[in-house]
Each structure stands twice: as structure tokens, then as C-alpha cells.
N, C-alpha and C positions, 0 to 999 in steps of 0.2 A: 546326504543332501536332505535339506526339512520341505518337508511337502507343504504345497501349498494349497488351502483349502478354496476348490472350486465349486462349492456348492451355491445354489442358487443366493441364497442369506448373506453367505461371505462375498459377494459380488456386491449386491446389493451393498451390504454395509462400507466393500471399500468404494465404491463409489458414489454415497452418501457423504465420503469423510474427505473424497474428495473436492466435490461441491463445496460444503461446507469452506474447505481450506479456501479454495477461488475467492467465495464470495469472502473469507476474511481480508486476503490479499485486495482484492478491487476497492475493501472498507478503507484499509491502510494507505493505498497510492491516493484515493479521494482525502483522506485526512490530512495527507502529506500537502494535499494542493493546495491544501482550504489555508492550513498552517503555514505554506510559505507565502499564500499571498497575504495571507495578514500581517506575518511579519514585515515584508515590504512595504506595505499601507504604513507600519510604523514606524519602519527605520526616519529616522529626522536625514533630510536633504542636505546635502553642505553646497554651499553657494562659492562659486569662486570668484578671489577678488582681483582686480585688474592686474595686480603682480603676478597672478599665476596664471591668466593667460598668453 
């Protein structure tokens, strides 16, 4: 079994790299937001005409 390093640093560092990941994820769900509302703002409307309702 590989041991794992619990020294003070290796703490530190994985849970730097986990921060890190969080705040990449929270960038990526906000870019997601940002991007689908704009594409919505762009999608063109269709209007229905009196034979399709």
C-alpha cells in the first residue's frame, strides 16, 4: 500500500489544490450562466400563425 504523505506542507498543498479546483468549478457553472443566457437573448423568436394555433 503507497503511503501517504501527511506532513504539514502536503496538507497544505492538497488543500490549496483543492481550493483552487472549487473556485475553477464556481468560474465554469458562472460562465455556463452567462453563455446560456446570452444565447437565449439570441436565439430569434418564431411567432405562430393563426393555422398553428
Amino acid at each position: 500500500m503507497k503511503k501517504i504523505d501527511m506532513s504539514d506542507k502536503a496538507i497544505t498543498r492538497r488543500l490549496k489544490r483543492v481550493d483552487q479546483l472549487r473556485e475553477l468549478s464556481l468560474s465554469l457553472m458562472k460562465a455556463k450562466k452567462v453563455s446560456d443566457e446570452k444565447s437565449a437573448r439570441n436565439k430569434p423568436t418564431v411567432k405562430k400563425t393563426n393555422a398553428e394555433n
